[in-house]
C-alpha positions as CSV (number, residue, x, y, z in Angstrom):
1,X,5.1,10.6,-2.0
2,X,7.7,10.2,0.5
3,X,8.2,6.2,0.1
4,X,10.3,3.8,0.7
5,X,11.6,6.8,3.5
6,X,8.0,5.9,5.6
7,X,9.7,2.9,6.8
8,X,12.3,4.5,8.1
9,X,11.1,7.0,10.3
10,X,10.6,9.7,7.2
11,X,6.9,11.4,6.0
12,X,4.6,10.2,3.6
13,X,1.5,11.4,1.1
14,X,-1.0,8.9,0.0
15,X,-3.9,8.0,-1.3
16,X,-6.7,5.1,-1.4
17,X,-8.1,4.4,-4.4
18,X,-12.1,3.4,-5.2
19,X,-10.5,0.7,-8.2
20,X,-9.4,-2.0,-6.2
21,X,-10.0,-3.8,-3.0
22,X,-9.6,-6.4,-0.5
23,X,-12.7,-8.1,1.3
24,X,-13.1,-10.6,4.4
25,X,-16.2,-11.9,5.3
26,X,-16.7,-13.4,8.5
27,X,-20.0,-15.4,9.0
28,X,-21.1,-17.0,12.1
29,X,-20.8,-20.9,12.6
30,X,-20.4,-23.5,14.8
31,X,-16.6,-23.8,14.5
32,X,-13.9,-21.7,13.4
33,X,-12.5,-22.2,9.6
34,X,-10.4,-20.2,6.7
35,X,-11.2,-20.7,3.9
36,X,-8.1,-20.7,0.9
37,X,-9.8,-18.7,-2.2
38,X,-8.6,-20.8,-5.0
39,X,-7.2,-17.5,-7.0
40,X,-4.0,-17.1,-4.1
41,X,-2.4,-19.7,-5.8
42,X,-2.9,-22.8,-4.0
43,X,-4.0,-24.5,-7.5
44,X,-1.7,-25.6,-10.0
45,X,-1.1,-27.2,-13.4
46,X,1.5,-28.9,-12.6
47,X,5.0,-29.3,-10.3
48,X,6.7,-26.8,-12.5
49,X,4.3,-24.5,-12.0
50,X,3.7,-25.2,-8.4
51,X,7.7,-24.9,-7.7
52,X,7.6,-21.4,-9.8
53,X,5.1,-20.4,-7.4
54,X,6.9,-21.6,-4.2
55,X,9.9,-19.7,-5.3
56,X,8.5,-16.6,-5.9
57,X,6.6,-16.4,-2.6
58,X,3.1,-16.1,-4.2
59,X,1.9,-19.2,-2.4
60,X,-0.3,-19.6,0.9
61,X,0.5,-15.3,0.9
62,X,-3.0,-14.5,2.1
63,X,-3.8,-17.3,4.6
64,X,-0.7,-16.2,6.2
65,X,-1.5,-12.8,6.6
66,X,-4.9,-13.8,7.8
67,X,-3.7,-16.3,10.9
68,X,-1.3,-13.2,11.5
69,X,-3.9,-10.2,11.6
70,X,-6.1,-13.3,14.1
71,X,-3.2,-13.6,16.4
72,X,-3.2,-9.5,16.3
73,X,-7.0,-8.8,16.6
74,X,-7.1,-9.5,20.7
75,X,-4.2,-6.4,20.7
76,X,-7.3,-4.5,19.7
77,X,-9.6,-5.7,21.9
78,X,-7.0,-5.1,25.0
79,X,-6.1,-1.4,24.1
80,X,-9.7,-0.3,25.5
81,X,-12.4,-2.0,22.9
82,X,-15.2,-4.3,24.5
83,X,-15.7,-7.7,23.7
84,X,-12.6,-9.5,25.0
85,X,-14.3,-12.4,26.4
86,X,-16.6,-13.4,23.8
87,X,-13.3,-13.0,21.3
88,X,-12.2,-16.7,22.7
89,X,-15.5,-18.3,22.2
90,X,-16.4,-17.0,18.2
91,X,-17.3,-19.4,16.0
92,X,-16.6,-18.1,12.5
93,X,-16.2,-19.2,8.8
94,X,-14.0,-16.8,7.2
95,X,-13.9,-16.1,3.2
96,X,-11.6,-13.7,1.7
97,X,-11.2,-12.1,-1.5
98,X,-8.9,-9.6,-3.4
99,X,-8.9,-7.4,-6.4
100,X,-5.9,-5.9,-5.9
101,X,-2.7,-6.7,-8.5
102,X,-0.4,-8.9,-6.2
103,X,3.0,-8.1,-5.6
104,X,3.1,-5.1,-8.1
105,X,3.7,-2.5,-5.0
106,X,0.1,-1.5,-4.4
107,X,-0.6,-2.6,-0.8
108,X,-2.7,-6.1,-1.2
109,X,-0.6,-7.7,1.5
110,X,-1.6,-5.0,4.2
111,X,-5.5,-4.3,3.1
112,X,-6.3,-8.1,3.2
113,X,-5.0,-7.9,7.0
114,X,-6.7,-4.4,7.6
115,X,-9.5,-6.3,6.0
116,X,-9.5,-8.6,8.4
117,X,-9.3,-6.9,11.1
118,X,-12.1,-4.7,10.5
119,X,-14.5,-7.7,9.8
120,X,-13.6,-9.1,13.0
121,X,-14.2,-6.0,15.3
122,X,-17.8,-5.5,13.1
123,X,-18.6,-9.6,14.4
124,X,-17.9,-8.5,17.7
125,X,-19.7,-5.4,17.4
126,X,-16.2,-3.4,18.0
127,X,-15.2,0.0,17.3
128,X,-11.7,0.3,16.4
129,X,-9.5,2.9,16.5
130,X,-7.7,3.9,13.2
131,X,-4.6,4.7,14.5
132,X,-4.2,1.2,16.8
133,X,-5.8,-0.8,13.9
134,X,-2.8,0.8,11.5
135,X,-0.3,0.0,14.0
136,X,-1.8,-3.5,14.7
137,X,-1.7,-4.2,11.2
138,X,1.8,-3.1,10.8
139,X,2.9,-5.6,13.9
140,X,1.4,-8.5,12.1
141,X,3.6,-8.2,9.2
142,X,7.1,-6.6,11.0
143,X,6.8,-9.0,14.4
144,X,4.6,-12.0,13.5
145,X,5.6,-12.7,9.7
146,X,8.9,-10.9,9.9
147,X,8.6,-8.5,6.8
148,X,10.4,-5.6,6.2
149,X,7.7,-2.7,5.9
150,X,6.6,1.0,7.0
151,X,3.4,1.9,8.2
152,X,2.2,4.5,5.2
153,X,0.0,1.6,3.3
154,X,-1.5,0.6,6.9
155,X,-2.4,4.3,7.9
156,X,-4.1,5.5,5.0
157,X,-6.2,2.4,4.7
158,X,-6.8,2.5,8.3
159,X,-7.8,6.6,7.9
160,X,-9.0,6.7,4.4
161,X,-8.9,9.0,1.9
162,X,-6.0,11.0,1.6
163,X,-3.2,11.4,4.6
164,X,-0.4,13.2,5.3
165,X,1.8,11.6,7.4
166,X,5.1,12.3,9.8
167,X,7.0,9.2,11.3
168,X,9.7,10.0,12.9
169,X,10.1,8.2,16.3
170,X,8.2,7.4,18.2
171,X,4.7,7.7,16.2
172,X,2.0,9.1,17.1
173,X,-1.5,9.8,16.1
174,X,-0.9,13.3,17.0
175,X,0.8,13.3,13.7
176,X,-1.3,12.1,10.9
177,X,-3.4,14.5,9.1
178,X,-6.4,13.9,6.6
179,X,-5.6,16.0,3.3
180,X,-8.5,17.2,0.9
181,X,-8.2,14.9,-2.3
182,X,-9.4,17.5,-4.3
183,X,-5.7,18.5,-4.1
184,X,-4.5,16.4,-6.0
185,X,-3.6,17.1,-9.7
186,X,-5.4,13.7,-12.5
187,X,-3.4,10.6,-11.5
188,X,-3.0,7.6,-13.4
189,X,-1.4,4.1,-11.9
190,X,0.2,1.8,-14.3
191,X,1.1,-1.9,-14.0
192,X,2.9,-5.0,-14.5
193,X,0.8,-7.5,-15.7
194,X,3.4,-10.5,-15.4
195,X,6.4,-9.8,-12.9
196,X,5.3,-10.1,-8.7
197,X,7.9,-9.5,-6.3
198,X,7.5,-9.8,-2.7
199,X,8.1,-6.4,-0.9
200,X,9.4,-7.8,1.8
201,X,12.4,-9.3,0.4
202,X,13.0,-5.9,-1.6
203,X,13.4,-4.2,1.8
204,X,15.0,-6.5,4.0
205,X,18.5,-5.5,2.8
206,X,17.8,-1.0,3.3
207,X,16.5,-2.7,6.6
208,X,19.5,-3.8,7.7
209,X,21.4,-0.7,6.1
210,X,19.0,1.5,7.9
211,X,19.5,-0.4,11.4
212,X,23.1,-0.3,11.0
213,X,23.1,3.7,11.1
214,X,24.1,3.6,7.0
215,X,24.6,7.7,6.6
216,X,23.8,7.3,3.2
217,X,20.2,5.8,3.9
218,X,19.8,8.7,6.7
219,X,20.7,11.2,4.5
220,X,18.4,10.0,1.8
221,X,15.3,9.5,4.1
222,X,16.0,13.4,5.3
223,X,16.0,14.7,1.5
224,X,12.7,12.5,1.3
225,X,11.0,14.2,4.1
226,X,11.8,17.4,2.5
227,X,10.2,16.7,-0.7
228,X,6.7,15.9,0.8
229,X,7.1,19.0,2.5
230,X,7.5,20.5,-0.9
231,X,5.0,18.5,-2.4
232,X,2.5,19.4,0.5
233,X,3.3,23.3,-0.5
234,X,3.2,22.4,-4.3
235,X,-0.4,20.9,-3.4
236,X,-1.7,23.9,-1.3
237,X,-0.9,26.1,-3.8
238,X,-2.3,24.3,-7.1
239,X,1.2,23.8,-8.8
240,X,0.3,20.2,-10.7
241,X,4.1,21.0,-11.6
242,X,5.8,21.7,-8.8
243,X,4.6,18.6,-7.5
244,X,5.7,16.5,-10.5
245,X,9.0,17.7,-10.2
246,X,7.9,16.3,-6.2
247,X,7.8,13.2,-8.1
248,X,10.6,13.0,-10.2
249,X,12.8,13.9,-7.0
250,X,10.9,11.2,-5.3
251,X,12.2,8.5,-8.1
252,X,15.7,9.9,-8.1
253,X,16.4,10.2,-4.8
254,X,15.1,6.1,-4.3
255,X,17.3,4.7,-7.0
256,X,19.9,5.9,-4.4
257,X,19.2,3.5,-2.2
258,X,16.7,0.8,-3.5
259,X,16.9,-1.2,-6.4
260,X,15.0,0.1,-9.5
261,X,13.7,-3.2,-12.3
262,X,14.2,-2.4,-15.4
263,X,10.6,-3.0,-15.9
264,X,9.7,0.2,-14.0
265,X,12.3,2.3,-15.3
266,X,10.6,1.5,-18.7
267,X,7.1,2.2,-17.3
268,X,8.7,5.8,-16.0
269,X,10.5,6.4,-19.0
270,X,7.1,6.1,-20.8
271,X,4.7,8.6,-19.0
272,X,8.2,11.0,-19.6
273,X,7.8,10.7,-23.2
274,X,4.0,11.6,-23.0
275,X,5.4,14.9,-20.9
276,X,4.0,13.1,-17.4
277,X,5.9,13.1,-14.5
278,X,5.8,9.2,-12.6
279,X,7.5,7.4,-9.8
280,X,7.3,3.8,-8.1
281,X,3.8,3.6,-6.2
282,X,5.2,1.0,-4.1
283,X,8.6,-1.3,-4.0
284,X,8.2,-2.2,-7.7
285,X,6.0,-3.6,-10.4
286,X,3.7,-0.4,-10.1
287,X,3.7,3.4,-10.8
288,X,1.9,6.5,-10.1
289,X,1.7,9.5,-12.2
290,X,0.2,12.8,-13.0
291,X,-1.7,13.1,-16.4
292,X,0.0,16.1,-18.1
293,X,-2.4,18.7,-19.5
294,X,-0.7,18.1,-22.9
295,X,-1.3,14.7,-22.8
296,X,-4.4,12.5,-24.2
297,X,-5.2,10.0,-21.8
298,X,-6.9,7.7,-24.2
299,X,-3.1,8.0,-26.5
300,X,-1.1,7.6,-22.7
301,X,-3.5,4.3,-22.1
302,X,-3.1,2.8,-25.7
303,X,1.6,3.5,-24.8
304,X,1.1,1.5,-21.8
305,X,-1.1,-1.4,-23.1
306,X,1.2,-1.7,-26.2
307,X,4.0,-1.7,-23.6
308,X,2.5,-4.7,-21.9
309,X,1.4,-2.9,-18.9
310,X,-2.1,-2.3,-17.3
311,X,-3.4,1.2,-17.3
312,X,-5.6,2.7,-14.8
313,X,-7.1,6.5,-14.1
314,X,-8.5,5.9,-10.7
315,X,-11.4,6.4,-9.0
316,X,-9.9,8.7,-5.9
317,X,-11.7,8.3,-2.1
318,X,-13.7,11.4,-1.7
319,X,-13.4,13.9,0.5
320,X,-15.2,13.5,3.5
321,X,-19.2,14.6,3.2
322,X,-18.7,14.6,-0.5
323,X,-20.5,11.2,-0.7
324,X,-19.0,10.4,-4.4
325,X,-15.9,9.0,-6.1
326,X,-13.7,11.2,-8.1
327,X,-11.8,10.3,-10.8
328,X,-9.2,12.9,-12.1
């Protein structure tokens, strides 16, 4: 809750989810190597398809964001961490896999460089911080890579579980606060199985609006704050429907100023027809919604496969000490 306004100095809700996830092994060896998984897109049929892929930025994604959370990774290592001179000398093979849907909205791009980073600081026998490694994270895309994006997918896969978080200028740790996922009211996350967009390019023009003092994007980002803050007292108090109507203010208030694919229109037009309230999880391809008591999840599953989408009740991250994964 709360996005896209987390890139713009607004507040944010989220939450990780046990379903998917991004891994980066780093093994000791004599030299220093990446290697390309053969899933990113680096194989192809043929030129058409290769050009298709080229086009929609889907290519060489992941060995970019690795190189850029490398060139980020001493950062670490100079805000206080040991192990600065050995970082120079480590001889690694690095292997990387995801299960996360790519370019649907749900934060591959930024867990395969938190990934990173953490695998790196565990071969150097590093403790990071969760608040510098968010922030590092968030550099490697913004400065090194030059993509437009806010640090709420960063922080709560730095953090874990599920964070509350204020961003207004300048951030600070001071300000992001673990929330009991027991909270939250039976979520489900639906899919495109065929469209990928890179997020980036989605925000790159409210960017600009947003740097050039565009009142309409300030005043959005300000009714945007104000409905986590509703949705954080809808929580507290166990109103699963205050905080779907959270949700629904959440989607209106973004078509404002973001562009909305018909493709997820359709996906929120169809949890509203099951009574579920739903909005974008991310810049597009991907939605998030509250399973309505009324509704059947096995009949909600069966709209959205029949739609074309992918269908998911997920796995939640448990509180902390609970030991176990939830799903709602």
């Amino acid at each position: 809750m709360g996005n896209p306004g987390d890139g713009y100095e607004g507040k944010a809700l989220a939450t990780l989810l046990y379903d998917f996830s991004a891994e980066v092994d780093v093994v000791p060896a004599a030299d220093f190597r990446i290697h390309p998984n053969p899933e990113d897109g680096l194989q192809f049929a043929n030129l058409d398809h290769a050009l298709r892929g080229f086009q929609g930025g889907g290519c060489e994604d992941a060995l970019r964001l690795l190189r850029a959370a490398l060139c980020r990774f001493p950062d670490l290592l100079a805000s206080g961490a040991d192990g600065l001179a050995s970082w120079s000398d480590l001889g690694a093979h690095i292997r990387y896999r995801t299960h996360i849907p790519r370019q649907v909205g749900l934060s591959g791009s930024s867990a395969l460089i938190i990934a990173t980073l953490r695998a790196l600081a565990m071969a150097l026998g590093v403790k990071v911080d969760p608040y510098l490694l968010a922030e590092a994270a968030l550099a490697a895309e913004t400065e090194d890579l030059g993509v437009a994006a806010g640090p709420m997918d960063r922080i709560v896969q730095a953090y874990g579980g599920t964070v509350l978080m204020d961003l207004a200028a300048p951030r600070s740790a001071s300000r992001i606060h673990s929330v009991d996922t027991r909270m939250l009211p039976p979520l489900f996350v639906a899919w495109s199985s065929t469209r990928t967009k890179n997020s980036g390019l989605l925000h790159g023009p409210l960017r600009a609006r947003w740097l050039q003092g565009d009142p309409e994007v300030t005043e959005v980002v300000d009714q945007l704050r104000a409905v986590v803050d509703d949705g954080m007292a809808a929580l507290s108090t166990g109103d699963s429907e205050a905080f779907g109507r959270c949700m629904e203010r959440n989607f209106e208030l973004r078509g404002r100023i973001f562009p909305i694919h018909a493709e997820d229109r359709a996906m929120v037009a169809l949890a509203h027809r099951h009574g579920c309230a739903a909005k974008l999880a991310g810049s597009g391809g991907a939605i998030v919604g509250i399973v309505a008591p009324e509704a059947d999840g096995a009949s909600l599953e069966t709209a959205f496969s029949a739609g074309g989408f992918r269908f998911l009740r997920p796995l939640l991250n448990p509180p902390a000490g609970d030991g176990t994964a939830r799903r709602p």
